[in-house]
C-alpha positions, -999 to 999 in steps of 0.1 A, spaced: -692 95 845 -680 128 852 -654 124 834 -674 111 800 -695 142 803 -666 165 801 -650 152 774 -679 150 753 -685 184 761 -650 195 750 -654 176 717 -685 195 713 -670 230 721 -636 223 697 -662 215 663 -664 238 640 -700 254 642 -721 248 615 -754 271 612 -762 254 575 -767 224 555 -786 221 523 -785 193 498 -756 181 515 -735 211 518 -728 227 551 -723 266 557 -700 282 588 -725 307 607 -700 335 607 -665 337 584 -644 367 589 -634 391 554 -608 420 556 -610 419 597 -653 421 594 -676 394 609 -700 378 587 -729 361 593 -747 333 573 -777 349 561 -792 325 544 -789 298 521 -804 285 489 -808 264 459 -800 272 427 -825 248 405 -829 250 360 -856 229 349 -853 196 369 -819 202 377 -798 213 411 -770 229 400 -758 247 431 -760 259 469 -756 294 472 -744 309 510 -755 347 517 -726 358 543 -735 397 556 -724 420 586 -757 425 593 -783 395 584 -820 408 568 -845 396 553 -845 423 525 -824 422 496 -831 462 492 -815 466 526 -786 446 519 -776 460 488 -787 494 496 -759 486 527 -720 496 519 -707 469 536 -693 437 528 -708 410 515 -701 373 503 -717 345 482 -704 306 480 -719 291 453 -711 251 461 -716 235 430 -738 205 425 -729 194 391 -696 204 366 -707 239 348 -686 254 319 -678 292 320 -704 299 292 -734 281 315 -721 302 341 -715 336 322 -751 335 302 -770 332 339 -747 358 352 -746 385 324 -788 379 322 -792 387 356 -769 410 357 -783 431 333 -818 427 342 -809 441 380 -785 469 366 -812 483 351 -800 529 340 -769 521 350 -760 491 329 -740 513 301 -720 527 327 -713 486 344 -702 472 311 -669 474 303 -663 461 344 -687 433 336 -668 419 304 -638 418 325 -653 403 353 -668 374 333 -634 368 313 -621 356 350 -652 330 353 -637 293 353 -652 264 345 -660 247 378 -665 212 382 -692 196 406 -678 197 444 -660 232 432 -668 264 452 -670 298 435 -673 331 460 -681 361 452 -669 388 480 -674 429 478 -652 446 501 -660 483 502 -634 503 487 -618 476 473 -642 459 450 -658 429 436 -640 398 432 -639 361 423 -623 334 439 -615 301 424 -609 318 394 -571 310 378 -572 348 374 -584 377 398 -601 411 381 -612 430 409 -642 454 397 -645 487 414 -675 502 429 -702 497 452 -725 500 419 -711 471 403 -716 450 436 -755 459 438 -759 453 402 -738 416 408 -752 406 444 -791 419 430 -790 388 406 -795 362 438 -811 390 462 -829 414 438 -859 425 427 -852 400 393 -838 369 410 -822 345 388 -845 327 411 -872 333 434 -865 304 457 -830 312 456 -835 342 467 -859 332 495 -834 310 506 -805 332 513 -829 356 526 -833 335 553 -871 327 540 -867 292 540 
């Protein structure tokens, strides 16, 4: 019996921990960027109109419950957007650029050129597909699961980026609530 314990106990300890699962997609509780621990902050679902179109993961070196704190923080930060259904790169680009320039607010002028090269990098993604958004400071802001990489410079560009899930003008309230940990 002994015996049956331990072993079960072993296969318990070797699984990878999970800290998240939404609509059927799981989250790590910690990942590790550039050498930096992250933790899951939070996750949430992206809904428009009656549809789920994907989970969003908030991974931060120091989890809050205030998107002002997190952004107003230079450290680095991730989202994994799991899609739930196939978007094209102009359903993804028009929520992006709105948000984006809705959060950029003065400093949008100054944020555009980086953000028309960003967006050019935006694949289509189908459903299953992740796309991650990571800011490393003095590196930049980059995507992943693009064919292409632009990295954008500046911590500016990251706030004005991570403020369209975590904000003061959400792309969504509940998505934001979500990877605030709210939820």
């Amino acid at each position: 019996m002994k015996r049956i314990v331990l072993a079960a106990a072993l296969v318990v300890a070797a699984a990878p921990a999970f800290a998240g699962e939404l609509e059927g997609v799981t989250s790590a509780d910690t990942l590790t960027v550039e050498g930096k621990p992250l933790a899951l902050n939070g996750m949430g679902l992206r809904r428009k109109f009656v549809f789920n179109v994907y989970v969003a993961s908030l991974y931060v070196e120091h989890a809050s419950k205030n998107g002002a704190e997190i952004l107003k923080a230079d450290e680095v930060r991730r989202v994994e957007m799991k899609m739930l259904r196939d978007l094209d790169k102009k359903q993804i680009v028009e929520a992006l650029q709105g948000g984006f320039e809705k959060n950029a607010g003065a400093n949008l002028p100054a944020l555009k050129e980086r953000l028309a090269k960003f967006i050019e990098k935006i694949p289509d993604v189908k459903k299953g597909a992740a796309l991650v958004v990571q800011y490393v400071p003095g590196k930049g802001t980059r995507v992943e699961g693009a064919n292409d990489t632009y990295v954008a410079e500046g911590k500016d560009f990251a706030d004005a980026l991570f403020a369209v899930w975590i904000g003061a003008s959400p792309v969504d309230d509940n998505l934001k609530k979500g990877m605030l940990g709210e939820k």
